[in-house]
DRENDO-1510 file (C-alpha; in Angstrom, 1 decimal, always signed):
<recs>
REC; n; res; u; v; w
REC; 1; UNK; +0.0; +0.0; +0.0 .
REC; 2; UNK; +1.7; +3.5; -1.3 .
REC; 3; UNK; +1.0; +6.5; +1.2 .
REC; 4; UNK; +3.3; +8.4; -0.8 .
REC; 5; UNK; +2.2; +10.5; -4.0 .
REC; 6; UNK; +4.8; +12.9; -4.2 .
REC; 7; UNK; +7.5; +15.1; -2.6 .
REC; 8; UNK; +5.1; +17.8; -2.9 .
REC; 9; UNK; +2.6; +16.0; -1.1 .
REC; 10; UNK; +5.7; +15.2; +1.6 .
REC; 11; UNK; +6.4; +19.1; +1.6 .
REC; 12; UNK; +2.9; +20.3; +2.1 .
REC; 13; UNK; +2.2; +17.6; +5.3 .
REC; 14; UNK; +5.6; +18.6; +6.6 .
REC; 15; UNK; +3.9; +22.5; +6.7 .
REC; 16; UNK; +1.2; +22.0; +7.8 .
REC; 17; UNK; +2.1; +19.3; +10.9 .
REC; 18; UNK; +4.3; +21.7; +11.8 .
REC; 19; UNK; +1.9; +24.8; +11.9 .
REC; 20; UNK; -0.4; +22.6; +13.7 .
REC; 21; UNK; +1.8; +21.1; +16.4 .
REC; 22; UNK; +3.1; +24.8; +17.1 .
REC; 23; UNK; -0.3; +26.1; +17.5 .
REC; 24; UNK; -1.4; +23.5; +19.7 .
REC; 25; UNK; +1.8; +24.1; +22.3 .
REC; 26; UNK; +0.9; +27.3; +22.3 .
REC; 27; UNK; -2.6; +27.3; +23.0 .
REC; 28; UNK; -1.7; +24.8; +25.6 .
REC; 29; UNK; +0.4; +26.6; +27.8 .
REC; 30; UNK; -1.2; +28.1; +30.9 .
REC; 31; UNK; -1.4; +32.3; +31.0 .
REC; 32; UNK; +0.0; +32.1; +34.7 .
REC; 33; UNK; +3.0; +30.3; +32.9 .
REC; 34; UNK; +3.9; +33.5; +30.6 .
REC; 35; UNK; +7.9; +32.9; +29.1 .
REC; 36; UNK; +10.2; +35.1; +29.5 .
REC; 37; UNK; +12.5; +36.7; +27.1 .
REC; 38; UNK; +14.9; +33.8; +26.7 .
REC; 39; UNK; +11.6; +31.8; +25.5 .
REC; 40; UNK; +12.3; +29.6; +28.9 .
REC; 41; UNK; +9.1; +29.8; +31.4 .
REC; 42; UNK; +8.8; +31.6; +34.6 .
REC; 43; UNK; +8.9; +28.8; +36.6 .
REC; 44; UNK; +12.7; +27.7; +35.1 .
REC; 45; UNK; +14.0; +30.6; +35.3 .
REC; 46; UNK; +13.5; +31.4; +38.8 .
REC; 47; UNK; +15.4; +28.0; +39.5 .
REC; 48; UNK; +18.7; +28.9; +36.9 .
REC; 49; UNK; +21.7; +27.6; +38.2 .
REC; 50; UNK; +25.2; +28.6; +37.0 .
REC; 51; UNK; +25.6; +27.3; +33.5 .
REC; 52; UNK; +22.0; +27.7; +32.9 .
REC; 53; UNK; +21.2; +24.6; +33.9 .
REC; 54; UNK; +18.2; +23.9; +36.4 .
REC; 55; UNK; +18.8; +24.0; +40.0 .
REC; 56; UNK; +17.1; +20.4; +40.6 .
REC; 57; UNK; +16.5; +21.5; +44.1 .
REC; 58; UNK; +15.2; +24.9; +43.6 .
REC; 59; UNK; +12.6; +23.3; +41.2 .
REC; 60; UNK; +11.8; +20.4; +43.5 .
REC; 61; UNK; +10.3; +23.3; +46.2 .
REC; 62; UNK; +8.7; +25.3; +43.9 .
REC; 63; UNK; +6.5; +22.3; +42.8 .
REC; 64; UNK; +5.9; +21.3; +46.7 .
REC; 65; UNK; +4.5; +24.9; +46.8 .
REC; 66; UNK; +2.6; +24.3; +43.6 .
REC; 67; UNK; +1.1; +21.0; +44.7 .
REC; 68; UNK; -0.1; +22.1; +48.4 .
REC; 69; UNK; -1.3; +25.9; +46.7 .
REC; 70; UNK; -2.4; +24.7; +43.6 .
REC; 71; UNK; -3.1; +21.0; +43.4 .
REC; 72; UNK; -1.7; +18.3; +41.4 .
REC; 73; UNK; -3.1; +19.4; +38.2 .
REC; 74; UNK; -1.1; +22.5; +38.3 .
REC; 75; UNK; +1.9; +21.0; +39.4 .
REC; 76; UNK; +1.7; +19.1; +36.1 .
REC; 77; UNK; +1.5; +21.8; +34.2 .
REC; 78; UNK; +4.1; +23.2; +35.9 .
REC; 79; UNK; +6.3; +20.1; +35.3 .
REC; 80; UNK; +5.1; +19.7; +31.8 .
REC; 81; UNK; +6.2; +23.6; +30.8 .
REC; 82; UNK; +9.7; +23.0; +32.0 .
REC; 83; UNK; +9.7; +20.0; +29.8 .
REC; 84; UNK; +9.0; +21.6; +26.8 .
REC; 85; UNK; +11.6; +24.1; +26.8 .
REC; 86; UNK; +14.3; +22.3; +28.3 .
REC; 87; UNK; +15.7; +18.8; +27.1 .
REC; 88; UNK; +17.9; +17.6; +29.9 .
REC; 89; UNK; +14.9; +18.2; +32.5 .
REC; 90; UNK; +12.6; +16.3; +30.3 .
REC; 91; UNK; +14.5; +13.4; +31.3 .
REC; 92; UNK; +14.0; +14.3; +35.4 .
REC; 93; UNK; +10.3; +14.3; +34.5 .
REC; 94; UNK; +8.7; +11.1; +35.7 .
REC; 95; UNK; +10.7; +11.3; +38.9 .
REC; 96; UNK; +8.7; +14.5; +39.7 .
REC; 97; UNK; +5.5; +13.2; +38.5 .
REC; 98; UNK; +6.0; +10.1; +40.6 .
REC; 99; UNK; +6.3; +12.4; +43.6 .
REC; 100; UNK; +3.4; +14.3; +43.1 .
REC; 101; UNK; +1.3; +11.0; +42.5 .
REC; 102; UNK; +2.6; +9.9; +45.7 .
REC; 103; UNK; +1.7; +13.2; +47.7 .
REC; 104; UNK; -1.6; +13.4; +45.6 .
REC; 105; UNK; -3.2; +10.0; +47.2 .
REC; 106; UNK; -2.5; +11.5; +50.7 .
REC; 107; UNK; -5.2; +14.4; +49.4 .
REC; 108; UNK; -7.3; +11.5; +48.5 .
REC; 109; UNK; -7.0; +9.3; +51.1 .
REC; 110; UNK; -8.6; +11.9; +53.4 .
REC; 111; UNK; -11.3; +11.6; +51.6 .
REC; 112; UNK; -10.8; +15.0; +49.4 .
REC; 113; UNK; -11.5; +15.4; +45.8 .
REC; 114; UNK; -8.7; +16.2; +43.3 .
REC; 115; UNK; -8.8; +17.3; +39.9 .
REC; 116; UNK; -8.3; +14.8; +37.9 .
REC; 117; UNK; -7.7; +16.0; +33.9 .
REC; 118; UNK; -5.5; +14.5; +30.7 .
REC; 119; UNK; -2.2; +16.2; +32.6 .
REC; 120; UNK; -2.0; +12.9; +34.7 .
REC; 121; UNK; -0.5; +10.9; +31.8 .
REC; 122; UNK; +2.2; +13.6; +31.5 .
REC; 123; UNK; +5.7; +12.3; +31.9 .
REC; 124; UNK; +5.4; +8.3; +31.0 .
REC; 125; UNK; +3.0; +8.2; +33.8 .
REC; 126; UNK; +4.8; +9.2; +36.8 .
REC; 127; UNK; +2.3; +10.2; +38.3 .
REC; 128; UNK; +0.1; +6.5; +38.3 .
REC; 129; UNK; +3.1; +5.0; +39.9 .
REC; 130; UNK; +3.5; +7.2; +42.5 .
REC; 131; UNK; -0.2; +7.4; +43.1 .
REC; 132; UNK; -0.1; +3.6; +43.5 .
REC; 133; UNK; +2.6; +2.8; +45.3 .
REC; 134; UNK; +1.5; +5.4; +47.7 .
REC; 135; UNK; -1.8; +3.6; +47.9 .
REC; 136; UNK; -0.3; +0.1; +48.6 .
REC; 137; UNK; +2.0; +1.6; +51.2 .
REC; 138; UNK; -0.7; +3.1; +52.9 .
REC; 139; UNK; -3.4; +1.4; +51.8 .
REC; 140; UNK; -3.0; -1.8; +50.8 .
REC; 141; UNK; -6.7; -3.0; +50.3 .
REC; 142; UNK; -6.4; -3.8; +46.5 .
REC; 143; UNK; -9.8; -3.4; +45.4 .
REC; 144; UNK; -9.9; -0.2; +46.4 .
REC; 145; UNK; -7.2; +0.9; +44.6 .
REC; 146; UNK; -8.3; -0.4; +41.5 .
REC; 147; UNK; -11.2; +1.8; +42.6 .
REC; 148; UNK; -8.9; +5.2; +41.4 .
REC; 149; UNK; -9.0; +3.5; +38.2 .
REC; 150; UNK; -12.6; +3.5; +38.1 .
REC; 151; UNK; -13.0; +7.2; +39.1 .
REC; 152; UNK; -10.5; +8.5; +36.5 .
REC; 153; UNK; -12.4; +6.2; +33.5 .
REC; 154; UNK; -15.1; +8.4; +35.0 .
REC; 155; UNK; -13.4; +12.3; +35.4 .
REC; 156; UNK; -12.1; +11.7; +31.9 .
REC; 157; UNK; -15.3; +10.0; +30.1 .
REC; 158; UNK; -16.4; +12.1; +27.2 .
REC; 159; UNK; -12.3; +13.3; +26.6 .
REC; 160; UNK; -11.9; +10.0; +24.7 .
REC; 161; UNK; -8.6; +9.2; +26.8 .
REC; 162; UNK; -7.9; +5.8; +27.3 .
REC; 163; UNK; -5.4; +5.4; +29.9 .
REC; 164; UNK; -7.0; +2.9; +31.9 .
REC; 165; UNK; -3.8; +0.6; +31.5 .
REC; 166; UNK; -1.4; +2.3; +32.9 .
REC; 167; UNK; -3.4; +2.9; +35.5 .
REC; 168; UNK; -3.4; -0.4; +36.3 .
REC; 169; UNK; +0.3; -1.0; +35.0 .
REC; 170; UNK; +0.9; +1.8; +38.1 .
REC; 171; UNK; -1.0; -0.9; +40.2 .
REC; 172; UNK; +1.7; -3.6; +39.7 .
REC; 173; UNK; +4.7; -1.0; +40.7 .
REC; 174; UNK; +2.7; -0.7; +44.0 .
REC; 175; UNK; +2.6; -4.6; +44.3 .
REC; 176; UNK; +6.0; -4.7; +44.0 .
REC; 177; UNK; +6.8; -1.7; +46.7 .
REC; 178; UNK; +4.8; -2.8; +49.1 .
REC; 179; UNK; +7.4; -5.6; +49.7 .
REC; 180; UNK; +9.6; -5.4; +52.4 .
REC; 181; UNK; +13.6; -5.1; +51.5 .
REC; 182; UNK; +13.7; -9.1; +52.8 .
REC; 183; UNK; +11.5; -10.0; +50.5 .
REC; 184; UNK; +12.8; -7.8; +47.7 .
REC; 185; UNK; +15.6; -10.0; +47.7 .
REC; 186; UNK; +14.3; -12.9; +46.0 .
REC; 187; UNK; +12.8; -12.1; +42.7 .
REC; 188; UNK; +11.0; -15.0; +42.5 .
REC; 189; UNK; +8.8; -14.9; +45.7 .
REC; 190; UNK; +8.7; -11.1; +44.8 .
REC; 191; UNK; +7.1; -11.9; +41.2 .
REC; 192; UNK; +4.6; -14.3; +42.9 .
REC; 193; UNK; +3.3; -12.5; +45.7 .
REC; 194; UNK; +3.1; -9.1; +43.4 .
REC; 195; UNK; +0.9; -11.2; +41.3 .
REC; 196; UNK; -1.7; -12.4; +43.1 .
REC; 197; UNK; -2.1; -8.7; +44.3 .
REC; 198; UNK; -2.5; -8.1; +41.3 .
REC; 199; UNK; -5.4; -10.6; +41.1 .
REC; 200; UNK; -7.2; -9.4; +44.2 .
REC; 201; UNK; -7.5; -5.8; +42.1 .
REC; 202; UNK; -8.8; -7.3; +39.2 .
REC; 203; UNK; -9.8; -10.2; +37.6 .
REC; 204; UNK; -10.2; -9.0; +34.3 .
REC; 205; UNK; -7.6; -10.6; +31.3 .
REC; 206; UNK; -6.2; -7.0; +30.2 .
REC; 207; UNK; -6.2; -5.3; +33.1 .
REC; 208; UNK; -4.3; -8.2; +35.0 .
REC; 209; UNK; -1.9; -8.0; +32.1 .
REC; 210; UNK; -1.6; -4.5; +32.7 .
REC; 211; UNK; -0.9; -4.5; +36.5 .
REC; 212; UNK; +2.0; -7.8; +35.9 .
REC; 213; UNK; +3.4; -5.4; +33.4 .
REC; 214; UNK; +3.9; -3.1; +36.1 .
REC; 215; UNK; +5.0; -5.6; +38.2 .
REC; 216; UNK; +8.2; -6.6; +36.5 .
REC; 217; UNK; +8.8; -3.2; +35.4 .
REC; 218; UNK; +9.7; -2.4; +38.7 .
REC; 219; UNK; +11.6; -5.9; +38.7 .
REC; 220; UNK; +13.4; -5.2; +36.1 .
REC; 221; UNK; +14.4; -1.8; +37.1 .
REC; 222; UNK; +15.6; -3.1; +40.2 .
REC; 223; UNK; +17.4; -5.7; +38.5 .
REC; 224; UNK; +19.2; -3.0; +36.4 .
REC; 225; UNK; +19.6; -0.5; +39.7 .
REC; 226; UNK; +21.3; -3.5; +41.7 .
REC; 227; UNK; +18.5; -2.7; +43.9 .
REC; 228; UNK; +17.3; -5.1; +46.6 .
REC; 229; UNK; +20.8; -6.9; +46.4 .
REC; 230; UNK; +18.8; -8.5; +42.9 .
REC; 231; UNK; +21.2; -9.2; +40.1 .
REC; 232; UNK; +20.6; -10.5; +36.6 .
REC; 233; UNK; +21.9; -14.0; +35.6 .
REC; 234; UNK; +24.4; -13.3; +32.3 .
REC; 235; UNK; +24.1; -16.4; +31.3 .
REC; 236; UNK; +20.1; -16.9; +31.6 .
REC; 237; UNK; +18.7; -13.0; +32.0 .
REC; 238; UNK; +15.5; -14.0; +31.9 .
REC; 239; UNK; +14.8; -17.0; +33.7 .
REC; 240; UNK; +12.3; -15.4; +36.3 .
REC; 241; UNK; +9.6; -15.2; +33.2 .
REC; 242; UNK; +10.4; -18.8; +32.0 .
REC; 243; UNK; +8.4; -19.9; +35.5 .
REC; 244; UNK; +5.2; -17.4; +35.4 .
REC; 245; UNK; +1.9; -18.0; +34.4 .
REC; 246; UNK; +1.2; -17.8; +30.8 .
REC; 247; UNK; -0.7; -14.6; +31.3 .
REC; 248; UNK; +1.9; -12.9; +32.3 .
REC; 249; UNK; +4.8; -14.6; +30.5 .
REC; 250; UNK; +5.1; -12.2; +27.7 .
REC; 251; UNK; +4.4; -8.9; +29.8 .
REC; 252; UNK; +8.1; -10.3; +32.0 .
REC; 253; UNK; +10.0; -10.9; +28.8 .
REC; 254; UNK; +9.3; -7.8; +27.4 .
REC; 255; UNK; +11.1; -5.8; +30.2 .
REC; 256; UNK; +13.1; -8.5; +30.5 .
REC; 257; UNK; +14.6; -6.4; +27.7 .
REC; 258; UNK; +15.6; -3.5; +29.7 .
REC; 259; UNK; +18.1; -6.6; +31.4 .
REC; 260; UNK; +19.3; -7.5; +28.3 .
REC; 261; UNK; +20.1; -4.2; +27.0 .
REC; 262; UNK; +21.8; -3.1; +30.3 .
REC; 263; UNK; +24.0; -6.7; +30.1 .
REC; 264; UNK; +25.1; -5.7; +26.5 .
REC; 265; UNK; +26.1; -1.8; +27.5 .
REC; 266; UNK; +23.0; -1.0; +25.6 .
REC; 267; UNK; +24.0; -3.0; +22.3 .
REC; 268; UNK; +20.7; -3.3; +20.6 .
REC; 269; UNK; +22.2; -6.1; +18.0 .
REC; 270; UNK; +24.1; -7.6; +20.9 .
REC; 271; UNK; +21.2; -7.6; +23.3 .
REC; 272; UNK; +18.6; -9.3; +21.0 .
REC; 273; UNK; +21.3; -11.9; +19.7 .
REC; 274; UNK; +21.7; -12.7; +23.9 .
REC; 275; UNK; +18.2; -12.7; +23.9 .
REC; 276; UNK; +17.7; -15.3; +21.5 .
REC; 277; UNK; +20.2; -17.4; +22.5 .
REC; 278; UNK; +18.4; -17.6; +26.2 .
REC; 279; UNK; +14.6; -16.7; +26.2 .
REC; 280; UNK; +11.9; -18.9; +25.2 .
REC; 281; UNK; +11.7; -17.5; +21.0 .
REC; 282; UNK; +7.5; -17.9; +20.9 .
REC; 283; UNK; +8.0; -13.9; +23.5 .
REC; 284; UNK; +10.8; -12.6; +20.9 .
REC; 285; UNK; +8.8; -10.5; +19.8 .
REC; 286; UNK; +7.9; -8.9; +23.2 .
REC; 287; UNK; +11.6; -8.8; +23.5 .
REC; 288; UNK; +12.5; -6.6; +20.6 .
REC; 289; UNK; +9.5; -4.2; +21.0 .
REC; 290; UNK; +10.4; -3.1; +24.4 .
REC; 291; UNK; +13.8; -3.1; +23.5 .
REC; 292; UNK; +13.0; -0.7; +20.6 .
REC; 293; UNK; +11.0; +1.3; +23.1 .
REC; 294; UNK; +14.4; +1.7; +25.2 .
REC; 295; UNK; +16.6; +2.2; +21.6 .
REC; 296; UNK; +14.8; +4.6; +19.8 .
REC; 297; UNK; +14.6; +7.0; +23.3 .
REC; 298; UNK; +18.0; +7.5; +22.7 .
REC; 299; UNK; +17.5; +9.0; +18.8 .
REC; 300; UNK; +14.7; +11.8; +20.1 .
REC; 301; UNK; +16.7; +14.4; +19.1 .
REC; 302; UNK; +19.1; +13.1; +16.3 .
REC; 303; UNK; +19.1; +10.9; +12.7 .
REC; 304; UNK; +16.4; +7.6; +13.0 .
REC; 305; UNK; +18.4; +6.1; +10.4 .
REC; 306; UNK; +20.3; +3.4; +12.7 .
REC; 307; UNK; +16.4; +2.8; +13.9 .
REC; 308; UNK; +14.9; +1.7; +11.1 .
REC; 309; UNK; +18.6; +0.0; +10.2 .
REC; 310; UNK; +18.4; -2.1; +13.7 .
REC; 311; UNK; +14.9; -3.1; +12.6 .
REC; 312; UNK; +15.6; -4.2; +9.3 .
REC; 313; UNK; +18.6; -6.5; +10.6 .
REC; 314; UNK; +16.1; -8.4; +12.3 .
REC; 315; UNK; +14.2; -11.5; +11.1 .
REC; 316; UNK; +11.7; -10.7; +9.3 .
REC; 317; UNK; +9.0; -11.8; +11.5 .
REC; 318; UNK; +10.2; -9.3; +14.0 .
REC; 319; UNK; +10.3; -6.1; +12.3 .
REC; 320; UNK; +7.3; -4.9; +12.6 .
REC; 321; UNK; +7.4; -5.4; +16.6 .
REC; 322; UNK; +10.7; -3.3; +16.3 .
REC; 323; UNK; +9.0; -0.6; +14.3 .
REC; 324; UNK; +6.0; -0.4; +16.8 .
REC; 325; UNK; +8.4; -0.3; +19.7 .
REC; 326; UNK; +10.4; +2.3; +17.9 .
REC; 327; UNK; +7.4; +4.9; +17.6 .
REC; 328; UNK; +6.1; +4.0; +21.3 .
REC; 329; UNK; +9.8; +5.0; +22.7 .
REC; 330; UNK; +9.9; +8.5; +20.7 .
REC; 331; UNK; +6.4; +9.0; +21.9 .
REC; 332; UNK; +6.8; +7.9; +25.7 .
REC; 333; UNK; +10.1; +10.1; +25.8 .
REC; 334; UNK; +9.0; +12.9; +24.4 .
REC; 335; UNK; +8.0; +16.4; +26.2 .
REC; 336; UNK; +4.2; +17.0; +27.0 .
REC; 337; UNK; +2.8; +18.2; +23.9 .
REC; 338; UNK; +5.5; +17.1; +21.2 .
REC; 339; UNK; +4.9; +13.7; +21.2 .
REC; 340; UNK; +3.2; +13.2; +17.4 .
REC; 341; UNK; +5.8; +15.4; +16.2 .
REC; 342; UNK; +8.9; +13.2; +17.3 .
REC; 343; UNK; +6.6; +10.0; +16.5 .
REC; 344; UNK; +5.8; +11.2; +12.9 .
REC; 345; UNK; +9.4; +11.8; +11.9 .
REC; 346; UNK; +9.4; +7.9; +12.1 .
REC; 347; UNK; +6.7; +7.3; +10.2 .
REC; 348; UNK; +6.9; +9.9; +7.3 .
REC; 349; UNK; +10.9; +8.5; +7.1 .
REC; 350; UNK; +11.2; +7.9; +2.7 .
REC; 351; UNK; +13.4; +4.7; +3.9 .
REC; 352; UNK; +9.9; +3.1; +5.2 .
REC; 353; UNK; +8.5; +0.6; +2.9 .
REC; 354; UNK; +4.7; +1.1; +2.4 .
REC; 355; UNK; +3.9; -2.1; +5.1 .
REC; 356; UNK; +6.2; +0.2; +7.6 .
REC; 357; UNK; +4.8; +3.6; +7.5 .
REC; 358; UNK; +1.3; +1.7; +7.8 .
REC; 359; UNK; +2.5; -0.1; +11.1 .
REC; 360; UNK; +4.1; +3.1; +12.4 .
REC; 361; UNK; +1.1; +5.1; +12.0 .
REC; 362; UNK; -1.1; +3.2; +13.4 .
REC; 363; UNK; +0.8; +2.3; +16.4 .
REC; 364; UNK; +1.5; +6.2; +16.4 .
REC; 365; UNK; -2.2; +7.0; +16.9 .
REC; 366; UNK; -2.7; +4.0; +19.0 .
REC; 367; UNK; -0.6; +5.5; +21.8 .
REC; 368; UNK; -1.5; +8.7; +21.5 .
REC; 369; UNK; -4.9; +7.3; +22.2 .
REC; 370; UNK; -3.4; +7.2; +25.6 .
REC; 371; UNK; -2.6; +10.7; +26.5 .
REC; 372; UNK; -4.7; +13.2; +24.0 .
REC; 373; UNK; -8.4; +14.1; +24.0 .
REC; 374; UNK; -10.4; +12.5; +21.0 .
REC; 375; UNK; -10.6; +15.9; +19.7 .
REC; 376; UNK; -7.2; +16.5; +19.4 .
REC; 377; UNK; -6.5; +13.0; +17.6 .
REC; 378; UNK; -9.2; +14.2; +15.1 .
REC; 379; UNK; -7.4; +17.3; +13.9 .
REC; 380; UNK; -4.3; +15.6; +14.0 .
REC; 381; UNK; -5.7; +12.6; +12.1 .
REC; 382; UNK; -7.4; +15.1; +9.4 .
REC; 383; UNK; -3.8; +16.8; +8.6 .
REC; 384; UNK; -2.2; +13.4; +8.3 .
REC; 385; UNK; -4.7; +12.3; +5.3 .
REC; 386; UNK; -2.4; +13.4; +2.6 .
REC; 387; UNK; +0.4; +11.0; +4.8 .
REC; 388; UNK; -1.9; +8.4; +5.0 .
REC; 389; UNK; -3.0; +8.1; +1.3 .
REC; 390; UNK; -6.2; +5.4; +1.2 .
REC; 391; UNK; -5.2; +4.2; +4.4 .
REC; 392; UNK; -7.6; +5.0; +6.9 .
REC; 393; UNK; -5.5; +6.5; +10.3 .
REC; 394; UNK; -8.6; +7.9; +11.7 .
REC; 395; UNK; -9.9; +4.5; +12.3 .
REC; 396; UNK; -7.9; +4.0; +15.5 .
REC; 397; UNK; -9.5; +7.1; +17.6 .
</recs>
């Protein structure tokens, strides 16, 4: 299937993305967050440390202030401003967000209401993690933490958002932190016992898919932290998902990846060649998506040639899970607000063979499913038509 007709064509969705994404960001920002001459927002520059770089710890009272004044939907903004206009913080976001998920459920638990609006997803979700592994900590009663699932599905019906998983996906990192740092030591038991927390939130298929994808996300992060005294096994990396349930088998092996990667200094090649020489090959394909999530983070800001070159030294049947993971890591580490534009530099790459820009593109719209309003997937889907050709993207909002 050919979405290209010309380079005119090319030029002309090139101009008019652009226009549209630069509108949008600018509409978006708040009128309390007013830039300054340097184009940097208020809230940065009051934190400027020599070298103009952030003062981390400036920053990290300024949102406290912002969260106990404000709330936490301000204190994403605030976060999500900052982001925009500088790259190095954009990578400090989800820590923040995580903290103000974390403060945010002590609102809640006393039984006060919060605002609850698309901001939330800012971040890769920080603030779901935080949110939850507050609630386990403090908590603890499982259904009624899946119960903030619920009451976001109904703050944000009508906004077309679908977010639901990683709300539960934020469920799983709080299985995993309530352990204690005994039990933290044996991955294993730790898998297990995160798991059937899991089960007493739900016992719906996706959603228990989701929360066990959370589960050995925060596994495998310890794994790669050295946390908990855990440590990966060189010679079998993935072992731990070779003994879970079949549900949750492929959810383990694909952050399983995050192991492999770290094992091979973050050789992609090298990584998926150990990967194949030691996981079970029927979850390869979960495998080389995440670890394209991980890879492609990496190229936000530079050439996606050696992307689309890693994917294509694949077998064949696992190119297109690269090329999905590839477009899910330029849109999870992207600022708030500039997510299509680093995901559709993948997909509009000339290099892409027909079958390609079709599975980017949809996966593109897929995840942004996640974190924009319907509305805004609707204008963004009607200026992609002449990228899209007969190829119907609007199907998947």
């Amino acid at each position: 299937m050919t979405f290209f007709k010309s380079q005119s064509l090319d030029k002309i969705f090139l101009t008019t993305i652009f226009c549209i994404v630069i509108s949008l960001v600018v509409v978006h920002i708040s009128q309390k967050e007013k830039r300054s001459e340097n184009g940097k927002s208020t809230a940065y520059n009051t934190c400027i440390a020599a070298g103009q770089k952030i003062d981390v710890q400036c920053f990290s009272r300024e949102i406290d202030e912002v969260l106990v004044t404000q709330g936490a939907d301000a204190a994403m903004e605030r976060l999500a401003n900052v982001s925009r206009f500088d790259d190095q913080f954009a990578s400090s976001c989800h820590g923040f967000a995580h903290r103000i998920g974390q403060e945010t459920y002590k609102v809640f638990a006393q039984g006060k209401d919060i605002a609850i609006s698309p901001k939330i997803t800012y971040c890769t979700y920080g603030f779901y993690h935080g949110f939850m592994e507050a609630a386990a900590q403090l908590n603890g009663d499982y259904k009624k933490i899946a119960g903030f699932c619920t009451l976001i599905d109904e703050k944000l019906r009508g906004t077309g958002l679908d977010s639901s998983a990683e709300c539960f996906h934020g469920i799983g990192h709080g299985a995993v932190e309530e352990h204690d740092a005994q039990e933290k030591k044996d991955a294993a038991f730790l898998a297990h016992e995160a798991l059937q927390l899991c089960e007493k939130a739900t016992q719906a298929a996706d959603r228990r898919v989701s929360c066990a994808s959370g589960v050995f996300n925060g596994i495998a992060n310890a794994y790669t932290a050295g946390q908990y005294g855990l440590s990966a096994d060189s010679k079998s990396p993935a072992q731990l998902c070779k003994d879970q349930p079949e549900y949750a088998k492929g959810t383990c092996y694909a952050f399983m990846a995050r192991v492999y990667l770290a094992l091979t200094k973050g050789n992609f090649s090298e990584a998926l060649t150990l990967a194949k020489e030691t996981a079970e090959l029927d979850f390869m394909d979960s495998i080389v998506s995440n670890a394209a999530v991980l890879y492609a983070g990496r190229y936000l800001k530079e050439d996606l040639d050696p992307i689309i070159l890693s994917c294509r030294s694949l077998n064949r049947i696992w190119q297109d899970a690269c090329i999905k993971g590839a477009v899910q890591g330029l849109v999870q580490s992207s600022p708030p607000e500039q997510e299509f534009q680093n995901g559709i530099r993948l997909c509009h790459m000339a290099s892409l063979s027909g079958e390609e820009k079709e599975t980017c593109v949809r996966e593109l719209f897929m995840e942004l499913k996640k974190i924009y309003r319907r509305e805004r997937l609707r204008v963004l889907c009607e200026a992609s038509k002449p990228f899209d050709g007969e190829y119907d993207t609007c199907q998947y909002i």
